[in-house]
C-alpha positions in Angstrom: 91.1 80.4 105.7 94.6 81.1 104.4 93.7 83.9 101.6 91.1 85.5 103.7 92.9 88.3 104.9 94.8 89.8 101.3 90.8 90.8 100.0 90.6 92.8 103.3 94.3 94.8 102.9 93.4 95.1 99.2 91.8 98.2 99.9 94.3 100.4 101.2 95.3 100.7 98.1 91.9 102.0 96.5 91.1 105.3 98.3 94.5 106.6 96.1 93.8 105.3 93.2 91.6 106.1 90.0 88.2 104.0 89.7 90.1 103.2 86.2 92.7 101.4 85.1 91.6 98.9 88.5 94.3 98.3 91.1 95.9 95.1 89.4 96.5 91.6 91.7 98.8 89.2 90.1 100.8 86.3 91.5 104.7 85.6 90.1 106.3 83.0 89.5 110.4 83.2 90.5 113.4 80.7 90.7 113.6 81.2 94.5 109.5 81.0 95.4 107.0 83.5 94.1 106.0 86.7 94.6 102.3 88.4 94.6 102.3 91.5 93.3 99.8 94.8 94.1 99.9 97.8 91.3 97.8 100.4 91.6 98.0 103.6 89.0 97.3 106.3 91.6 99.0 110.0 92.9 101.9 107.5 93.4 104.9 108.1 96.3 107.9 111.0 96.1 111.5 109.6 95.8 112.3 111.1 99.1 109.5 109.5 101.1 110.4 105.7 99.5 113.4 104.9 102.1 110.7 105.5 104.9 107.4 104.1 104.3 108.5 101.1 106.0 109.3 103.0 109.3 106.3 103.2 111.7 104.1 105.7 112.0 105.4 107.3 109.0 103.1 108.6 106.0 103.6 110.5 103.1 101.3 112.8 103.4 103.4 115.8 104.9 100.3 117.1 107.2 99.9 113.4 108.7 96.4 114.6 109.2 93.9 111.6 110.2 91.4 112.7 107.8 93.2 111.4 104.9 93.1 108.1 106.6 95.6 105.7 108.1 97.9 105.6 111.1 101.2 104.4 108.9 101.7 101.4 110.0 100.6 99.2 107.3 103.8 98.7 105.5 105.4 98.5 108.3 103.8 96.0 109.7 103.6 93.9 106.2 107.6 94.2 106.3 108.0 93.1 109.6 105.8 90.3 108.7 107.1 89.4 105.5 111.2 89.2 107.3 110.1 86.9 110.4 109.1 84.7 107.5 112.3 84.7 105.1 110.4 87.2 102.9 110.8 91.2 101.9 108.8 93.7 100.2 109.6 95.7 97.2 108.3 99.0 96.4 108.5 100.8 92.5 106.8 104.3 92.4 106.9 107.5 91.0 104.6 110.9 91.5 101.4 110.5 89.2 102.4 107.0 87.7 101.3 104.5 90.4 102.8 102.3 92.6 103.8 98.5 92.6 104.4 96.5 95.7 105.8 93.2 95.6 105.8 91.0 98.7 108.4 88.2 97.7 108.1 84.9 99.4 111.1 82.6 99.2 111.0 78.7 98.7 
């Protein structure tokens, strides 16, 4: 089943982010395809650390210690994904104001 697997990555999201305001889902509408669009109003990502969230293994927090959950790839992956299919992901964040990811599929 095509959307199947977005419910199940929705919640890497949720363990940094506030019970309320919910993570918002929303699918765009652009002149060159569409774009769905994942904003969440959590601790948020540094400056510094944007350029490489997309590189493997890397995570933002500085300790990389497993018990604050992940292995860094998902991004990564999700990038890699979204280019072998025309596609990119776009990333809007700041320290204590949440984070928007946009993964923009072209027609």
């Amino acid at each position: 089943m095509p959307g199947r697997p977005y419910p199940r990555r929705l919640p890497l999201f949720l363990p940094r982010s506030p019970a309320s305001p919910p993570v918002e889902l929303s699918l765009r509408e652009r002149n060159d395809g569409f774009s769905i669009v994942v904003k969440d109003h959590g601790i948020g990502i540094p400056e510094e650390s944007i350029d490489h969230i997309f590189d493997p293994f890397y995570r933002v927090d500085e300790s990389r210690a497993r018990d604050t959950g992940g292995y860094g790839l998902g991004l990564y992956l999700c990038q890699t994904i979204m280019k072998a299919h025309g596609g990119h992901v776009a990333v809007e964040s700041a320290p204590g104001a949440g984070t928007e990811v946009r993964l923009v599929f072209r027609s």
